[in-house]
DRENDO-1510 file (C-alpha; in Angstrom, 1 decimal, always signed):
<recs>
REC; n; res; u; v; w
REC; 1; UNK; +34.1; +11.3; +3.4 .
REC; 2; UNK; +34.0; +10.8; +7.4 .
REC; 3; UNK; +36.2; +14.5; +7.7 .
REC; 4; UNK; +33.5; +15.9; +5.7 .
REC; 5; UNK; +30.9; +14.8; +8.1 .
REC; 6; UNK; +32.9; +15.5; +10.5 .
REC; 7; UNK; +32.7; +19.1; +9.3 .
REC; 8; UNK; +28.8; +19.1; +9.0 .
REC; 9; UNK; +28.2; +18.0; +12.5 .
REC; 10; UNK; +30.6; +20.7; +14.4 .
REC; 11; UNK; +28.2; +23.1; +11.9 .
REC; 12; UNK; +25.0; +21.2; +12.9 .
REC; 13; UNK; +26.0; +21.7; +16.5 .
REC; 14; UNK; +27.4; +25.4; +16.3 .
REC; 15; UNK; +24.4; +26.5; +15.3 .
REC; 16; UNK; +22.2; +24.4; +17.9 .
REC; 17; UNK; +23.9; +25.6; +20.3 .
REC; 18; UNK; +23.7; +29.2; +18.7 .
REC; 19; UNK; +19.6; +28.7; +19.1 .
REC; 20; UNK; +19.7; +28.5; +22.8 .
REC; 21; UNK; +19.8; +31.9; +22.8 .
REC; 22; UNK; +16.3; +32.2; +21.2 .
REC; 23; UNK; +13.8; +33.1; +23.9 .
REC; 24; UNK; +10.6; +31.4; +22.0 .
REC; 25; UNK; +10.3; +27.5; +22.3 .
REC; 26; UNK; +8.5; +27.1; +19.0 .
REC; 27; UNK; +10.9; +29.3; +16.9 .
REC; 28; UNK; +13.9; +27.3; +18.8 .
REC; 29; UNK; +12.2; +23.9; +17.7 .
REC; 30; UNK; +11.7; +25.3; +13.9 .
REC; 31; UNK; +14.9; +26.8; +13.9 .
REC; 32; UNK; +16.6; +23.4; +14.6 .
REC; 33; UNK; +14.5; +21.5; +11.8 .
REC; 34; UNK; +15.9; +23.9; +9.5 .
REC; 35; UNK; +19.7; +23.2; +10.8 .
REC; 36; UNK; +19.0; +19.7; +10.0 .
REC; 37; UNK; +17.7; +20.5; +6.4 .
REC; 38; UNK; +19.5; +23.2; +5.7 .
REC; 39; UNK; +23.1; +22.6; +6.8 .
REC; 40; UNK; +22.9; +18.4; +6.1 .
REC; 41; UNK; +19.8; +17.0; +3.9 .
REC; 42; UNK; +20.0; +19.8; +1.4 .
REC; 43; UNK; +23.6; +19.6; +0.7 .
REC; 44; UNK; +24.1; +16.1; +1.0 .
REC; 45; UNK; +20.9; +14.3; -0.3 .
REC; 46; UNK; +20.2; +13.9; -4.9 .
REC; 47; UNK; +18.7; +17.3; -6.0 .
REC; 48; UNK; +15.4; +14.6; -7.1 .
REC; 49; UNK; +14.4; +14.7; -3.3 .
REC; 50; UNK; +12.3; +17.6; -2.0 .
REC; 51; UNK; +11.9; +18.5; +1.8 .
REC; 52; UNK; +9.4; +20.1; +3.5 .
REC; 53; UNK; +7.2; +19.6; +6.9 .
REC; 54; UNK; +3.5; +18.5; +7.8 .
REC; 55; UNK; +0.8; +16.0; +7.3 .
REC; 56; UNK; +0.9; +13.1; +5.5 .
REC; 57; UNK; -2.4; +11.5; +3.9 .
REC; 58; UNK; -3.7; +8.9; +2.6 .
REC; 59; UNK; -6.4; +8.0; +0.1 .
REC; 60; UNK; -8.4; +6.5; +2.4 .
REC; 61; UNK; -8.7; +9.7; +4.4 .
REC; 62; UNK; -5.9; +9.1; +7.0 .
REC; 63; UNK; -3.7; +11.6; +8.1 .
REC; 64; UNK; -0.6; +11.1; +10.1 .
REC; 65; UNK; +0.7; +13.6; +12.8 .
REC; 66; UNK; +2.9; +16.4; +12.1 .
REC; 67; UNK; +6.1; +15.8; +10.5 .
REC; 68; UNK; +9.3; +17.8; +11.5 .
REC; 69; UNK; +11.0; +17.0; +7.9 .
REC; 70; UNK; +9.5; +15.1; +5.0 .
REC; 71; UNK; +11.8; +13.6; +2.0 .
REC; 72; UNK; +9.3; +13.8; -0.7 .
REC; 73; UNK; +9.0; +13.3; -4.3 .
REC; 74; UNK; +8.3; +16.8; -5.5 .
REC; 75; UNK; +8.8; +16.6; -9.2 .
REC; 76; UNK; +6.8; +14.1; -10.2 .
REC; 77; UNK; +3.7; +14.9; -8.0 .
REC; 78; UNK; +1.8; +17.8; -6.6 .
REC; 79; UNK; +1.7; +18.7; -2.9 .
REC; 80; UNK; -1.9; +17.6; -2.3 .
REC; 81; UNK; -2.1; +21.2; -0.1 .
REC; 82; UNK; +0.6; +23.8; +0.2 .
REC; 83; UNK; +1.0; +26.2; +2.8 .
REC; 84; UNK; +3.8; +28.3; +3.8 .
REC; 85; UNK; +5.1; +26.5; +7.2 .
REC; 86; UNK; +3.3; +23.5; +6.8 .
REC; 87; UNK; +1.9; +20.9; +3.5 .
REC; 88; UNK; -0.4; +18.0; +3.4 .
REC; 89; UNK; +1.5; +15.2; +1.4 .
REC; 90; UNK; +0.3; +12.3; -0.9 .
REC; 91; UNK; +1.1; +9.1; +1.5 .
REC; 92; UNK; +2.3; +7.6; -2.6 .
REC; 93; UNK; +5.0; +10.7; -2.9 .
REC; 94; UNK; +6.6; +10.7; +0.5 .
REC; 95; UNK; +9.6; +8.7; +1.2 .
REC; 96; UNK; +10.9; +9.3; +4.1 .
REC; 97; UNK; +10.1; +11.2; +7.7 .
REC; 98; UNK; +12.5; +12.2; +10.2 .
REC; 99; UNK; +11.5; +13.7; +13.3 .
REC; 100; UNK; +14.0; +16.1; +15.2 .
REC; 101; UNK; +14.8; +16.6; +18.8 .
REC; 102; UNK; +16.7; +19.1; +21.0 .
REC; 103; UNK; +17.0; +16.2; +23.8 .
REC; 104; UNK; +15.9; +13.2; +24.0 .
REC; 105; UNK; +14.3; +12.1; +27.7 .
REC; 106; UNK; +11.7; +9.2; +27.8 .
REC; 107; UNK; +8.9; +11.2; +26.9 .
REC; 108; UNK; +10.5; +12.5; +23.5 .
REC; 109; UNK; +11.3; +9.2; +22.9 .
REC; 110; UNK; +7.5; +8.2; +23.1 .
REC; 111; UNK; +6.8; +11.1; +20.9 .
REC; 112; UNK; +9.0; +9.9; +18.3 .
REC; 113; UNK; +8.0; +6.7; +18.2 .
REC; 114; UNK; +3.9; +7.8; +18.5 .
REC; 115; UNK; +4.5; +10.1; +15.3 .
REC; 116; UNK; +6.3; +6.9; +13.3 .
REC; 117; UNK; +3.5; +4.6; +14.6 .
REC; 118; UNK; +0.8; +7.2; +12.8 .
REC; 119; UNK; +2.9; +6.9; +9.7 .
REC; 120; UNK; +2.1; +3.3; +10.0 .
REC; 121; UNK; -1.3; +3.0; +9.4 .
REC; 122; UNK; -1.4; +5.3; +6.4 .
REC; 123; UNK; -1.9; +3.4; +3.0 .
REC; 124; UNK; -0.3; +3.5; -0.2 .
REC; 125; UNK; -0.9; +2.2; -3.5 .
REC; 126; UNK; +0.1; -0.8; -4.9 .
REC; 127; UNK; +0.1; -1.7; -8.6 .
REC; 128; UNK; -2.0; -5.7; -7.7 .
REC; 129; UNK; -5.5; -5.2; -8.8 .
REC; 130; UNK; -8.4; -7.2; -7.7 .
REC; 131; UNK; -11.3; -8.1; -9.9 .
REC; 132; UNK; -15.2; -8.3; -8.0 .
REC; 133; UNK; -18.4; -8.7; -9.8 .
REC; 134; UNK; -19.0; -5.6; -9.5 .
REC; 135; UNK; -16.2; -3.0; -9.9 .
REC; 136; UNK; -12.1; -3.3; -10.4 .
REC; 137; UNK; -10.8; -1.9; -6.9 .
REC; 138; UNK; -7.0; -1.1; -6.5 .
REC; 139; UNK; -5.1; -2.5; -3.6 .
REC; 140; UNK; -3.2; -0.4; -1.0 .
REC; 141; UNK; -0.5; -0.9; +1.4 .
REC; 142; UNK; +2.3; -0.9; -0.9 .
REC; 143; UNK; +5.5; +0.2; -0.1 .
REC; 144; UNK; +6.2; +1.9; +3.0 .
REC; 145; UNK; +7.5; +5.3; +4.5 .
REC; 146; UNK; +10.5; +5.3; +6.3 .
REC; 147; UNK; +10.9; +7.3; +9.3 .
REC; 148; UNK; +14.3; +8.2; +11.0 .
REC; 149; UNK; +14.6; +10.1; +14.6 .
REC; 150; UNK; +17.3; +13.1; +15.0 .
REC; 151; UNK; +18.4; +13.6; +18.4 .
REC; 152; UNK; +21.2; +16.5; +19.0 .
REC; 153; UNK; +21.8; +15.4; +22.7 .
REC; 154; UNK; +20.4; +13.9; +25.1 .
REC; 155; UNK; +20.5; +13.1; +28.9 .
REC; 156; UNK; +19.9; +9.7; +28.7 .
REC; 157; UNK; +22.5; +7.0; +27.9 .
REC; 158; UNK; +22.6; +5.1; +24.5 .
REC; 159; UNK; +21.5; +2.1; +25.7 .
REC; 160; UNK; +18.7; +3.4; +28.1 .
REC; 161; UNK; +17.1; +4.7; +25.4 .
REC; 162; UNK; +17.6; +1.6; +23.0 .
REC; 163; UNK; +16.3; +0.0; +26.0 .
REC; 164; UNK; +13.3; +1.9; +26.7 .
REC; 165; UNK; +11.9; +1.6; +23.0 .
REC; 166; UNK; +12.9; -2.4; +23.3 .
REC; 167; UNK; +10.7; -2.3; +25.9 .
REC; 168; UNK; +7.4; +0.1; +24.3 .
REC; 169; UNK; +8.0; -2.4; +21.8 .
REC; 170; UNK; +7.2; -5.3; +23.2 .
REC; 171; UNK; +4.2; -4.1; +24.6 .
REC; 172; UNK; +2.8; -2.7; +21.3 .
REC; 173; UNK; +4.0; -4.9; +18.5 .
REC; 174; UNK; +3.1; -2.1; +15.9 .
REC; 175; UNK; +4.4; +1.0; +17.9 .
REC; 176; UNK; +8.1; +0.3; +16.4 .
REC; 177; UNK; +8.2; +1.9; +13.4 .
REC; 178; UNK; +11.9; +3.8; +13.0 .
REC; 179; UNK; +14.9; +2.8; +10.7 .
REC; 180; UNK; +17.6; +4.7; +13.0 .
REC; 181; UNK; +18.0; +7.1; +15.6 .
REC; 182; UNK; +20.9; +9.1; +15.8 .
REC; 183; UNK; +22.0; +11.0; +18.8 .
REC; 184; UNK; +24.6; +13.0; +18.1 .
REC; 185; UNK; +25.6; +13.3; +22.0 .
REC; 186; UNK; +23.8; +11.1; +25.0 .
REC; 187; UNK; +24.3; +11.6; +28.9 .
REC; 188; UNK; +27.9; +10.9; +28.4 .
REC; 189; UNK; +28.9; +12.9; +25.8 .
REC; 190; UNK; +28.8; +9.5; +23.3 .
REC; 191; UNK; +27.3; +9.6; +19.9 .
REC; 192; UNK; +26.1; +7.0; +18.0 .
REC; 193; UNK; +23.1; +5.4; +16.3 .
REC; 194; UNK; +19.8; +2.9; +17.2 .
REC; 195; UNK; +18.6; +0.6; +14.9 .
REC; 196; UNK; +17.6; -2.8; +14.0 .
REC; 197; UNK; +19.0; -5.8; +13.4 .
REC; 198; UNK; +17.7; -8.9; +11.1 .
REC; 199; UNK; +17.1; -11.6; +13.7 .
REC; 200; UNK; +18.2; -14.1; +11.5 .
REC; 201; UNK; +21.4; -12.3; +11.0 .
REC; 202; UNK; +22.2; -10.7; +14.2 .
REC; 203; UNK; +25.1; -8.5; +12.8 .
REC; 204; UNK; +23.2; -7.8; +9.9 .
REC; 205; UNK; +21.9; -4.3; +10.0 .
REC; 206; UNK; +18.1; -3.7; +9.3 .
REC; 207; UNK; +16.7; -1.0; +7.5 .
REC; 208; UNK; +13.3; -2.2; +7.2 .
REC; 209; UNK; +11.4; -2.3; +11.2 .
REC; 210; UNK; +9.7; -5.2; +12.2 .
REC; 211; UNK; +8.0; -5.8; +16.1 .
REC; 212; UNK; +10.8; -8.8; +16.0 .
REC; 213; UNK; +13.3; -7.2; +15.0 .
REC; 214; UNK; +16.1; -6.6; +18.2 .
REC; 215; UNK; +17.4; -3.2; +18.6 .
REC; 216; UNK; +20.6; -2.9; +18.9 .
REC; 217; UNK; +23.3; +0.3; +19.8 .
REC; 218; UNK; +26.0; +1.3; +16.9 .
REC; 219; UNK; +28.6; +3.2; +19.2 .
REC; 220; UNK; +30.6; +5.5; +17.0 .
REC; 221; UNK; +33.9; +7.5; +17.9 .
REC; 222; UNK; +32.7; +11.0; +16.9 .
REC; 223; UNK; +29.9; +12.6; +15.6 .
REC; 224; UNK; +30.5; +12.9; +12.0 .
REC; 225; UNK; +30.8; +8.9; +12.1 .
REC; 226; UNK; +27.2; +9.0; +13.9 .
REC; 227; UNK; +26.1; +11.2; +11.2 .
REC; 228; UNK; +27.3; +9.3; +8.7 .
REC; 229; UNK; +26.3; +5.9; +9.6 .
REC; 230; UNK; +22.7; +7.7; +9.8 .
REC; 231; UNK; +23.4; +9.2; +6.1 .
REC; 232; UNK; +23.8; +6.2; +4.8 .
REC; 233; UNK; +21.0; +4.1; +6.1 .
REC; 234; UNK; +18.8; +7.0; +5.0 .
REC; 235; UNK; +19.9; +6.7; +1.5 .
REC; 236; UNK; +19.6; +2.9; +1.8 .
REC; 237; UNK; +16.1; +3.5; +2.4 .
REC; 238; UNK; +15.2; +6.1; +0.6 .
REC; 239; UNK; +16.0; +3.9; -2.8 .
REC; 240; UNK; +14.2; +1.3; -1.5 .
REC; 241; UNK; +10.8; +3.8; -1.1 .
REC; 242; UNK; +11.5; +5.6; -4.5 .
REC; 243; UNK; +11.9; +2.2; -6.7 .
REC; 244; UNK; +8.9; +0.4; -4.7 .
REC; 245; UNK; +6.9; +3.3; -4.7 .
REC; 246; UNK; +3.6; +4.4; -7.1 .
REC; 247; UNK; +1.9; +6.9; -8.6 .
REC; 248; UNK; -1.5; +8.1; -6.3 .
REC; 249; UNK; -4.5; +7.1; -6.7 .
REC; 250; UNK; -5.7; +10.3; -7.4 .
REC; 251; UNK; -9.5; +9.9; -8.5 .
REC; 252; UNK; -9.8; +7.6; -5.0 .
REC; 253; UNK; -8.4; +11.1; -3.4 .
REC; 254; UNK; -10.9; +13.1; -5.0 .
REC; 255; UNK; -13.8; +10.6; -3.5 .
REC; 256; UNK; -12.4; +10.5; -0.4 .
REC; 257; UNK; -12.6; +14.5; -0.5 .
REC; 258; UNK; -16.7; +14.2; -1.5 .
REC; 259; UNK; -16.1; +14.0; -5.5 .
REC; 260; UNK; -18.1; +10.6; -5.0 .
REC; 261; UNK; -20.9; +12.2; -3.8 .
REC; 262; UNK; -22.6; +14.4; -7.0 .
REC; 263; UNK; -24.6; +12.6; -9.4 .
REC; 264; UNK; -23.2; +9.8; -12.0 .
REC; 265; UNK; -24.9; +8.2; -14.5 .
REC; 266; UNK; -23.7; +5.6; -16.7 .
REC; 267; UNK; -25.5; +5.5; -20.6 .
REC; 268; UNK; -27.4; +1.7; -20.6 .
REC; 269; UNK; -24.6; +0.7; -23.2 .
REC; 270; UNK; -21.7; +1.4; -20.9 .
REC; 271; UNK; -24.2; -0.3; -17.8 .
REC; 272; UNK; -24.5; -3.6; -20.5 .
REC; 273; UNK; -20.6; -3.8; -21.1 .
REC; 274; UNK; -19.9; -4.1; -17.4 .
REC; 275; UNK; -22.6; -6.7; -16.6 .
REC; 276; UNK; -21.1; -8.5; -19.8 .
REC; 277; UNK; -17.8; -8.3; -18.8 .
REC; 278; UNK; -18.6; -9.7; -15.1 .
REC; 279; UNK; -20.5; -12.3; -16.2 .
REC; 280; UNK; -17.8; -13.7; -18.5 .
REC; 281; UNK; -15.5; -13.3; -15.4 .
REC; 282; UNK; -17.8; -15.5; -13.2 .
REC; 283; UNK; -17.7; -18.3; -15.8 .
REC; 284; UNK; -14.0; -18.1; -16.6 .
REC; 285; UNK; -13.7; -18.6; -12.5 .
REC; 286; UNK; -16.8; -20.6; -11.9 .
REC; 287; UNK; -14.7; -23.1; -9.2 .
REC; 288; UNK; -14.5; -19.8; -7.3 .
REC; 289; UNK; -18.2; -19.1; -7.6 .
REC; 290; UNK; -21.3; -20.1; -5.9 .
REC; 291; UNK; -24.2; -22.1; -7.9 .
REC; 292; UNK; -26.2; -19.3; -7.9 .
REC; 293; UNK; -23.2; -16.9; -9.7 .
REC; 294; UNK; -22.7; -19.3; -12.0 .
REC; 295; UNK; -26.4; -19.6; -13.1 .
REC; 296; UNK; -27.2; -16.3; -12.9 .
REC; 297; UNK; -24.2; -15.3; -15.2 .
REC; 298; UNK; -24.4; -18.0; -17.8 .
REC; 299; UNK; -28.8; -17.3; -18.2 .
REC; 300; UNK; -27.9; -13.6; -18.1 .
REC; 301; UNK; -25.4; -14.0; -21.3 .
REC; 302; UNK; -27.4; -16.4; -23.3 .
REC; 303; UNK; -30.7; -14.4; -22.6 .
REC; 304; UNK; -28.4; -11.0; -24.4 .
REC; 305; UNK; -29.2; -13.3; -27.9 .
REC; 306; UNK; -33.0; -12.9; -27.4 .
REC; 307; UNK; -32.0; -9.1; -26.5 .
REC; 308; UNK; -30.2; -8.9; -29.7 .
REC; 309; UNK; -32.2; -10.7; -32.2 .
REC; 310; UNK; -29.2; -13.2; -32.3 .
REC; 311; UNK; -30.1; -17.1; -33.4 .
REC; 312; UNK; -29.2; -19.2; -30.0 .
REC; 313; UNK; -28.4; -22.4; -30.1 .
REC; 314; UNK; -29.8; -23.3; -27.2 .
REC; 315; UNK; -32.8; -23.9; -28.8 .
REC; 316; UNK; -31.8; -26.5; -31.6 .
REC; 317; UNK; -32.3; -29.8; -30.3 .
REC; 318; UNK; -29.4; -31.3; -32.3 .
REC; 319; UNK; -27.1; -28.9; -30.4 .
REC; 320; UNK; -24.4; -30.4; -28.4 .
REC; 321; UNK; -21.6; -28.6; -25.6 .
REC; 322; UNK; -18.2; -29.8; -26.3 .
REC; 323; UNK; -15.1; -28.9; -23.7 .
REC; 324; UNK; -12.1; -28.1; -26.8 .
REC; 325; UNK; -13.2; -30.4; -29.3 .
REC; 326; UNK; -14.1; -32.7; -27.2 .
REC; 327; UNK; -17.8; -32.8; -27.8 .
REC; 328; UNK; -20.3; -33.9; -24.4 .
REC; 329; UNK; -23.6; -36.3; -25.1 .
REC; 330; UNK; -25.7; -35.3; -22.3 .
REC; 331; UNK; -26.9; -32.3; -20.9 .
REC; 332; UNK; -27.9; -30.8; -24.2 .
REC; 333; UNK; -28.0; -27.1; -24.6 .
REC; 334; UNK; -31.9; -27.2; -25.2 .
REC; 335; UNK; -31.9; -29.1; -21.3 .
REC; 336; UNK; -29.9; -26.5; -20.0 .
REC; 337; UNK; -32.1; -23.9; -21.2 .
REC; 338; UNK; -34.7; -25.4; -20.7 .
REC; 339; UNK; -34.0; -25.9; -16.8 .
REC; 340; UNK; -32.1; -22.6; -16.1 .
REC; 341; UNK; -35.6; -20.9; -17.2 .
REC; 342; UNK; -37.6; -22.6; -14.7 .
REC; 343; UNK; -34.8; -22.1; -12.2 .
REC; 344; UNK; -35.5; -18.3; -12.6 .
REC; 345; UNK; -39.2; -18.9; -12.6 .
REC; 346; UNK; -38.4; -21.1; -9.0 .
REC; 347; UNK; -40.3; -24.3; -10.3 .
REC; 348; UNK; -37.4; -26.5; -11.3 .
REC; 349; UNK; -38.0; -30.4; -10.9 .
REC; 350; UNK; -36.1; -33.0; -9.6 .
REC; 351; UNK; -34.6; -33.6; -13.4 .
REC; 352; UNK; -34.2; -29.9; -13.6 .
REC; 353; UNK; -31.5; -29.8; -10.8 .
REC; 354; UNK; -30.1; -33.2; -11.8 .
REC; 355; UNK; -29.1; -31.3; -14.8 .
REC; 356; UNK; -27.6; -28.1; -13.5 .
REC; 357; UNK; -25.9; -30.0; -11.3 .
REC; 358; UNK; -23.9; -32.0; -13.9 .
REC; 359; UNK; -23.6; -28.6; -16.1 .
REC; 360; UNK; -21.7; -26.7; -12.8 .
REC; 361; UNK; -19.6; -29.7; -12.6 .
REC; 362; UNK; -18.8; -29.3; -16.6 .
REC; 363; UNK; -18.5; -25.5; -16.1 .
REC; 364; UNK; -16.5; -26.2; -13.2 .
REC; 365; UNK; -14.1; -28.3; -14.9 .
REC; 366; UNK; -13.4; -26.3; -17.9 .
REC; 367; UNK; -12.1; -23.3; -15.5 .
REC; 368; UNK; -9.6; -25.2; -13.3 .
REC; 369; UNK; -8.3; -26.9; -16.8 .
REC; 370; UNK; -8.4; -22.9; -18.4 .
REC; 371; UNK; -10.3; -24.7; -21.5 .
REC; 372; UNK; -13.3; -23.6; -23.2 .
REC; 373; UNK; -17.3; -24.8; -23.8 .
REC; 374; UNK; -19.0; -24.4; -27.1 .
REC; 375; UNK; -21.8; -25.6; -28.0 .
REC; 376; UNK; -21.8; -27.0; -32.1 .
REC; 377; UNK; -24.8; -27.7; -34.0 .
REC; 378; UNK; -24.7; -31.5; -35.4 .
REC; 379; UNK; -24.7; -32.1; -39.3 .
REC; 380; UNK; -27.7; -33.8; -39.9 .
REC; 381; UNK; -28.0; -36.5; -42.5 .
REC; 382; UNK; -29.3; -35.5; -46.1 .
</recs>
């Protein structure tokens, strides 16, 4: 396996060096993206993965910076815009980013690590949903994108440039963004790869950045071993991505894009469900909720019986709550009632709140115990 990446870098460099020929500095840069797609990623990598270059966005309306390569999931997703040199990508279908360089001096380096850092604020959906009172809203940040730097040479030493970003890290904790960067030839003609390290481990390799993770310098003897070690922490990673990774959001794209601003209207049935729904909610999590939740929801689903034409037992006076079977003496349901309509109407008394009090507490109780409240008419005596 190491001869035949030994074999891909003498390629990979032949043809570099072949492009120094080419008189225009953006062709040149292009040209060498493609050498590193062409003659390595789209041999070596599973035909699942897609590559391309451009923008990465989010569906909060982020974009990163231009991306030299882009491992993406192609099959399964669209490309959210295609264009012939360049495509905007779904944050959710991108896996990896690696950004190439002819050399490497101190400002490519910052350049690198400024494009990985605009990776890093991008968002991605997660499958943990969060319930408010009002709406069911999906969680990002979910997995993330890996990015990788390419160098073919560079002037600078190894361990100046390990050093360097060491450095840019400390001072911005979340400008470190990059798995490994490989440079396939520094100031002394040495190849070899940068990466982390798990601090708790310290020979442990680290795919996964961290602003505490150290940095550390993985000599190798020839190229095709600095290319390989590079190969397979991109693989590494790019299972991680594709197993932790979900589909997009694609109707919080579309309102991102100005979808969410032409008309909606929901019928009064669909409007009733929803208010139903988030006033059971409020109850089932009533020691999470404030007084006024709590009383608002519970008068809100007892008043849907006057609504409906439904008999409510809040009005019997031989009605009784019970927690399980478990039935409760005082406050009666008729109390409750009673109270929670003159604490809509503001005018509640001193035995008004005395009650509601004791009925949060009783409401209260029943959701940290995940139990139930009923309320059973009693038999009366013939």
């Amino acid at each position: 396996m190491i001869k035949e990446f030994e074999s891909i870098a003498k390629k990979i460099q032949a043809d570099f060096e072949r492009t120094k020929n080419l008189p225009h500095q953006g062709v040149k840069g292009a040209t060498r993206e493609q050498i590193v797609a062409i003659n390595f990623l789209n041999e070596y990598l599973p035909k699942k993965y897609s590559i391309g270059s451009g923008l990465i966005t989010d569906a909060e309306g982020k974009f990163s910076k231009q991306q030299d390569l882009v491992i993406y999931d192609g099959f399964n997703f669209p490309i959210l815009q295609n264009f012939d040199q360049s495509k905007v990508f779904f944050a959710e279908q991108v896996y990896a980013a690696i950004e190439v360089k002819s050399g490497l001096p101190y400002g490519e380096i910052t350049d690198v690590m400024d494009k990985a850092a605009s990776i890093g604020t991008l968002s991605r959906a997660n499958v943990y949903q969060k319930y408010s009172t009002s709406e069911i809203t999906e969680t990002i940040n979910g997995s993330p994108i890996f990015v990788f730097g390419f160098a073919y040479e560079s002037q600078l030493l190894l361990n100046k440039i390990r050093d360097y970003i060491q450095k840019k890290v400390r001072k911005s904790a979340s400008h470190w963004n990059i798995s490994a960067l490989v440079v396939l030839s520094d100031g002394e003609g040495k190849s070899g790869v940068i990466t982390n390290l798990d601090p708790n481990e310290i020979n442990m390799l680290k795919i996964m950045p961290s602003s505490d993770s150290p940095l550390a310098t993985v000599r190798t003897r020839t190229q095709g071993e600095a290319l390989f070690t590079f190969y397979l922490q991109l693989m590494q990673a790019l299972k991680i991505a594709e197993i932790t990774s979900f589909a997009p959001n694609y109707l919080a794209y579309a309102k991102t894009a100005g979808l969410g601003t032409i008309d909606v209207e929901v019928g009064k049935i669909g409007l009733e469900g929803t208010a139903m729904f988030n006033a059971v909610e409020i109850i089932r999590h009533a020691h999470l909720r404030s007084n006024k939740e709590v009383l608002d929801a519970y008068y809100y689903l007892n008043s849907l019986s006057e609504q409906t034409g439904i008999a409510n037992a809040h009005y019997l006076n031989d009605a009784i709550f019970t927690i399980g079977d478990m039935p409760i003496g005082e406050p009666k349901p008729k109390d409750i009632w009673d109270s929670l309509n003159n604490y809509k109407k503001n005018v509640t008394t001193a035995i008004d709140n005395q009650r509601l009090e004791v009925f949060l507490n009783i409401l209260r109780k029943v959701s940290l115990e995940n139990t139930y409240i009923s309320i059973v008419t009693l038999a009366k005596n013939t």
